[in-house]
C-alpha positions in Angstrom: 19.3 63.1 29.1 17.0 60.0 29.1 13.4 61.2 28.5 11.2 60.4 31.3 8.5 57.8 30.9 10.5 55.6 28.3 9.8 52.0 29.3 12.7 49.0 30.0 11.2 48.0 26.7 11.6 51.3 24.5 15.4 51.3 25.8 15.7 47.7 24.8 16.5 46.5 27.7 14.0 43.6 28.2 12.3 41.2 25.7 9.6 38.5 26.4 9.7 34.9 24.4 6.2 34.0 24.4 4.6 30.2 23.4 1.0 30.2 22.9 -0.3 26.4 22.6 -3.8 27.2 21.0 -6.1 24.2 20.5 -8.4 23.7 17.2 -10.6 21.1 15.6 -10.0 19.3 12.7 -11.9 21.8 10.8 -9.6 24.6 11.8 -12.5 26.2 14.5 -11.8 26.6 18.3 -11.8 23.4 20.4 -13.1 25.0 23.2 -9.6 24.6 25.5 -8.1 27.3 27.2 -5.0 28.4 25.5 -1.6 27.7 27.1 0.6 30.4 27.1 3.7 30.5 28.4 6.6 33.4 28.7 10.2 33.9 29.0 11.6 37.0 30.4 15.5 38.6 29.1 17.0 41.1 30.6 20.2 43.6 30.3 21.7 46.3 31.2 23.2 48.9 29.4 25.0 52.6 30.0 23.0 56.1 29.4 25.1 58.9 28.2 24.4 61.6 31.1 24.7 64.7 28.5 22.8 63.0 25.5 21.0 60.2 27.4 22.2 57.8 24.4 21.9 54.3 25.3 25.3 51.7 24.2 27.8 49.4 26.3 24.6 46.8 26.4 25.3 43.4 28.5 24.7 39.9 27.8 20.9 39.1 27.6 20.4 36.9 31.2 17.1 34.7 31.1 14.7 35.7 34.4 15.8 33.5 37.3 17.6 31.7 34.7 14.8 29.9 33.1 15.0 29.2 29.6 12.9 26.0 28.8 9.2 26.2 27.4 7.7 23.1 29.2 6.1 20.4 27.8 2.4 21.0 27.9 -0.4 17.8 27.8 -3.4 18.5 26.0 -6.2 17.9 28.3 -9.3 16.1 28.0 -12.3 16.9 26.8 -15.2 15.3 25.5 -15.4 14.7 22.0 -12.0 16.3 21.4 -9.3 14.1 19.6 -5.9 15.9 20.4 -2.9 15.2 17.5 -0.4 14.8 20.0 -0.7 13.9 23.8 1.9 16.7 24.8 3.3 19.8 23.3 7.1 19.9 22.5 9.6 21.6 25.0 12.0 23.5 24.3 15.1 24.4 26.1 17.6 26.6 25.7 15.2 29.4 24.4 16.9 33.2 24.0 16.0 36.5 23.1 16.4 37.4 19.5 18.2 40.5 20.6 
């Protein structure tokens, strides 16, 4: 049987794409701007054998309300603070790496 208490996670039935936009100073130190952080949700479903609680028969991986683009993010402004690039890249099309 499936043991209680095991997580969509543990069973591999959901994984998270995250993209952390982390902004530093030329020196390499912290710039003092919150962090953008964005994250993708997969999910899937899959068949439990009822005598040995063995997972198999997974599905397709299906992006959470079908959203698979990490936006674009602009740097913001902030005194003193000389961004590289005005805007992060997006990406579309991202999956799970399951």
């Amino acid at each position: 049987m499936i043991q209680k208490g095991r997580t969509y996670r543990e069973l591999g039935l959901i994984e998270e794409v995250t993209h952390t936009v982390h902004y530093k100073l030329e020196d390499g130190s912290d710039a003092g701007i919150a962090d953008n952080v964005q994250t993708l949700t997969f999910t899937r479903t899959a068949e439990a054998d009822p005598v040995t609680g063995a997972i198999s028969n997974y599905g397709t991986w299906k992006a959470k309300g079908g959203d698979t683009t990490i936006d674009a993010v602009t740097t913001p402004n902030k005194d003193g603070y000389v961004a590289s690039a005005k805007t992060s890249t997006e990406r579309t099309k991202c999956s799970s790496y399951g």
